[in-house]
N, C-alpha and C positions, 0 to 999 in steps of 0.2 A: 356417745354414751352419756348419760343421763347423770347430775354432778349428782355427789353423795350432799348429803347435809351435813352445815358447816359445823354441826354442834356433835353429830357421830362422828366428823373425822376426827374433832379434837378429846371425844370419850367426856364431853362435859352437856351439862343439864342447861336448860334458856335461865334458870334462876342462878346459874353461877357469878361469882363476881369476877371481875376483871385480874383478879389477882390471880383465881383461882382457873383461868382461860390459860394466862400468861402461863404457868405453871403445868399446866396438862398441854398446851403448845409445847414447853421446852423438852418434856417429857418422849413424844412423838417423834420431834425432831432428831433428838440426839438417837432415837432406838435405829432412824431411817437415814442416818447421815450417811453422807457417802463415803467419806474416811473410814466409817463402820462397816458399809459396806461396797465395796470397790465392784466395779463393774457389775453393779445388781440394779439393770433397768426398771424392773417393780419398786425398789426398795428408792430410785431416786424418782419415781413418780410420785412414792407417797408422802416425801419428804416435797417435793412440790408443793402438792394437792396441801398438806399441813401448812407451810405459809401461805397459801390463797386463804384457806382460813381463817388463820389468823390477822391476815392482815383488816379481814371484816371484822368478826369479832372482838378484835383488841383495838378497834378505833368506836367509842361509843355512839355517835351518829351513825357512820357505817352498821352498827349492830341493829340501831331501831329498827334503819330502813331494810333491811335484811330481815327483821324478826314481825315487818309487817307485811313486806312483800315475794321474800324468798329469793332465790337468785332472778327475780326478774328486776327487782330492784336497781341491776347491775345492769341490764341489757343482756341477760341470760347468761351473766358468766360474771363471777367477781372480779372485781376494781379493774374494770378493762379489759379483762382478759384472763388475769392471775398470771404464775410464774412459768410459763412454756417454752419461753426463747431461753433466758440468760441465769444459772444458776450465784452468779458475782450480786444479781441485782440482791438475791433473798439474803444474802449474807453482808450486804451493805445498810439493807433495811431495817433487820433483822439482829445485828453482831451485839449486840447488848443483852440480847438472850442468852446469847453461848457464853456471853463474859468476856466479853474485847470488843473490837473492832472488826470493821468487815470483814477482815484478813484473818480470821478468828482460827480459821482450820485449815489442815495442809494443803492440798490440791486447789483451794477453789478461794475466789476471796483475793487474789492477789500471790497466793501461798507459791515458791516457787518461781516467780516471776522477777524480773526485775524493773525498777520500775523506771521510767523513762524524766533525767533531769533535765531542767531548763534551768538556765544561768538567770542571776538577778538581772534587772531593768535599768535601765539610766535614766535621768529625765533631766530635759535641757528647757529654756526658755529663750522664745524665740519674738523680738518684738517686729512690728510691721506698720507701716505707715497704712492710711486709706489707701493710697494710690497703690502702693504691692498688692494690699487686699483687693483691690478692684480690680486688677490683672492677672492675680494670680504672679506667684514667684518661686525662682528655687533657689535657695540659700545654703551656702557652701557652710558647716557647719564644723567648727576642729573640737574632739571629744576624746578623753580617755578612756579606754576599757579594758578589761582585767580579759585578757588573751592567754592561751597556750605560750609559755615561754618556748623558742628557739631552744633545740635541743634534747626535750624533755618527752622522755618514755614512758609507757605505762606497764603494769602485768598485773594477771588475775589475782584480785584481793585471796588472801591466804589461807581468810578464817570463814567467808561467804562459796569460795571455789566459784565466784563472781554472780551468783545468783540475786547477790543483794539483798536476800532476808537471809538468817538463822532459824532451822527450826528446834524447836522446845516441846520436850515431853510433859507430861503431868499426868498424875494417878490420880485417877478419881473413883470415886464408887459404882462409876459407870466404866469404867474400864481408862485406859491409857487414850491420855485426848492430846494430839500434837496441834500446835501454837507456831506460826510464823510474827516474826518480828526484823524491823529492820536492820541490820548489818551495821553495827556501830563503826567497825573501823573503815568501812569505804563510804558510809552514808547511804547504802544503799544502793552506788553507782557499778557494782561486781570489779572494779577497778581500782590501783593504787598506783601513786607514783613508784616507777624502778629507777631511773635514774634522771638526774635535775643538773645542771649549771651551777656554780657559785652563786650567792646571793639572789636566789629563785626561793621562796616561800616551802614549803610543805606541802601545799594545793598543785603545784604546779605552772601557775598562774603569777601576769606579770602585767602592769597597764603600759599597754601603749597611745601614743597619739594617732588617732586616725581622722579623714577627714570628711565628713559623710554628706553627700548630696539630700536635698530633700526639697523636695517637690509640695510644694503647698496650694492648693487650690483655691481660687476667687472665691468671693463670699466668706470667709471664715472667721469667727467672731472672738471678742475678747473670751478668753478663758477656755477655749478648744482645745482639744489633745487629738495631738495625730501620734502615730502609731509605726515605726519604722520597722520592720520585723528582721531581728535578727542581729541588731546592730548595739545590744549590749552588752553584759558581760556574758564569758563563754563560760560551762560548766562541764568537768570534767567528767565525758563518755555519756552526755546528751546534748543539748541544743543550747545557742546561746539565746539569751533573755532580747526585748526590746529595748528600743530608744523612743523616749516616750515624752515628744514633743508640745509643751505647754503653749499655746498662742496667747502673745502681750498686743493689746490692740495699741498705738500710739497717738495721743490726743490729735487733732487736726487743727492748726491754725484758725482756719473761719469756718469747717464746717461742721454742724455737730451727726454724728448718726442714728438713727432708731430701725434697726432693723434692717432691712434692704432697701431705708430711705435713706436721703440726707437732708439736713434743715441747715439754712442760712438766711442769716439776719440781713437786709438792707435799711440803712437805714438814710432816707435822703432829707434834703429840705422841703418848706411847704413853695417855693416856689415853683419846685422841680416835679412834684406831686398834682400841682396845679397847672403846669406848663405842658407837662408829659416830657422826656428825654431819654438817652438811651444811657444805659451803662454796661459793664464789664463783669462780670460773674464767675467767682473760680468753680469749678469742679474737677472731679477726681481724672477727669479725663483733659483737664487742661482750662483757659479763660473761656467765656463764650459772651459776645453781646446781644444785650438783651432789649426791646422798647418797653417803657415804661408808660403809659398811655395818659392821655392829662386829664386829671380830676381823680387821678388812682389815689383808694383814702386809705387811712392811716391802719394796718391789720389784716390789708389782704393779702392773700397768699396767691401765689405766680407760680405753676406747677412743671418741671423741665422733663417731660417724660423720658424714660429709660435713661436719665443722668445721676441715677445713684446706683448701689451694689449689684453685683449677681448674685443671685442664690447659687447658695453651695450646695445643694441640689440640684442643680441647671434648670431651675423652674423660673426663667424669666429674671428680671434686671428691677428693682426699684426706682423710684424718682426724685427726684430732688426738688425741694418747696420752699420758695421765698419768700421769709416773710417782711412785707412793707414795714417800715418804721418810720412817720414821715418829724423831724425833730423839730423842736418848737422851742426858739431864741430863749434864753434867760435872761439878758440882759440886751437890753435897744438902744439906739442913740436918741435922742431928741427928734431928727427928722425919721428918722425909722417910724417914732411911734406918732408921727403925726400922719405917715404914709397909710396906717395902719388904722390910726384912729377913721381917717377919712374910707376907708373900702366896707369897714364896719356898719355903715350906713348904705352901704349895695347892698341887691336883692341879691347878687350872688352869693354875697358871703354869709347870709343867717343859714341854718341847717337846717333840710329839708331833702332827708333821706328818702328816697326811692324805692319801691319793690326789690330792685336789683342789688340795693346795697345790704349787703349783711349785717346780720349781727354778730355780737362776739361770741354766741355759742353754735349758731350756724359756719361760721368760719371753722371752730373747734370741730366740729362734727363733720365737717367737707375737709380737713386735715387728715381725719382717722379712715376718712373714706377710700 
């Protein structure tokens, strides 16, 4: 069937204002409610069909492209489809029309329903060296949380008959329009405490010490939150909240991080740089020797493949890049600087860089690489 036009369903002119859209919408809506009309399948199509309308109409871009193209503007049907599956959606959309909230009218909206609580969250911080982080770790974790106290009963709230809303009349010039709202003395949970223990609160609720395992995976970076479900406070006649695990990365002795790499300083002499020798090298996985080849100059970088992080996506391992520092005496003895003064006058020792030796924004740029 063939959609009617947006401007006859809602009894308004293309020169109408938005006010006066709003206004012959609310009009429509309320003749075809379904609270108005209870099991009247035409009457809750056209209360449909009236918010597909409005929903173009009272958006003013939605309106142009509507007022230039017609429903094709839509892909042959407004915003997607309009309101055919879920009568909750139009009254959530919608609820400032009627004058509230989605839950504006009895049956639909919430009305009737109770609604499902979840207890508040904890949240702990949790610090870890490189090397947990490189392996991944599980950390025995001791936490208080607000628990069902030992002992402690419930019965159906007295004033909701556990439904969790109240409903409320009102006269209006359109006839008697019922209002759900939520149940002040259970919160909306259809439940109340009946009977409690000595020195047990009012909620019901008591903190205990529990002691939560939690499993942390490789890769995981300063300032993460992991996500423990289940394991915070409990809420009386729904679910309990999470544990909402903050990751503290903790500095590293000699190495520093950038990502799923790691960067370490070496820093040796010019003898040892001229000589070539081997040295010791920590990483997160333990020492490793490494040769340092002779004539190695001062800023290169030595690259240890797959000796830095795992991605915490399991997308492969990072490396770890050393960078040369070769150190240069501040003070000499007398024969030092005569040893010194004398090699000054070798061919070796004037500078006389090579194709092969970098510079310091090629080194930069083969770091990032």
């Amino acid at each position: 069937m063939a959609k009617r036009d947006f401007y006859d369903v809602l009894g308004v002119s293309k020169s109408s204002s938005q006010d006066d859209i709003k206004k012959a919408y609310r009009k429509v809506a309320l003749k075809y409610h379904p609270d108005r009309n209870p099991n009247d399948k035409e009457a809750e199509e056209k209360f449909k069909e009236a918010a597909e309308a409005y929903d173009v109409l009272g958006n003013e871009e939605k309106r142009r492209k509507y007022d230039q193209f017609g429903h094709q503007a839509f892909g042959g049907g407004a915003s997607g489809g309009g309101f055919h599956g879920n009568m909750n959606d139009i009254f959530d959309m919608f609820g400032d029309i009627f004058g509230g909230g989605g839950g504006g009218f009895g049956g639909f909206g919430g009305g009737g329903q109770r609604r499902q609580t979840k207890g508040s969250n904890l949240r702990i911080k949790v610090k870890l060296t490189l090397e947990e982080i490189a392996e991944g770790v599980e950390k025995k974790i001791k936490i208080r949380r607000a628990q069902v106290a030992d002992g402690v009963t419930f019965k159906t709230c007295t004033i909701c008959n556990g439904a969790g809303q109240v409903q409320q009349v009102t006269n209006t010039i359109l006839g008697q329009m019922r209002t759900a709202a939520t149940c002040s003395t259970c919160n909306g949970v259809g439940k109340i405490v009946d009977q409690k223990p000595s020195g047990i609160g009012s909620d019901g609720l008591e903190r205990k010490e529990e002691v939560v395992a939690v499993k942390i995976p490789a890769g995981v970076q300063d300032g993460m939150q992991l996500r423990v479900g289940g394991k915070g406070n409990d809420a009386i006649g729904g679910v309990p909240g999470d544990l909402i695990v903050l990751i503290e990365e903790l500095p590293h002795e000699s190495l520093t991080r950038d990502g799923e790499n790691l960067h370490y300083e070496l820093t040796m002499s010019f003898p040892e740089a001229a000589l070539g020798t081997s040295v010791e090298i920590p990483t997160v996985s333990g020492v490793v020797k490494i040769n340092i080849d002779k004539g190695t100059q001062p800023g290169k970088i030595l690259r240890l493949k797959n000796k830095g992080l795992p991605s915490v996506q399991g997308y492969g391992r990072g490396d770890q890049l050393i960078h040369i520092n070769v150190w240069v005496p501040k003070n000499l003895s007398n024969d030092e600087k005569k040893t010194l003064e004398k090699l000054i006058e070798s061919k070796n020792f004037e500078p006389n860089p090579g194709k092969s030796d970098k510079g310091f924004f090629d080194r930069v740029k083969e770091m990032f690489s």
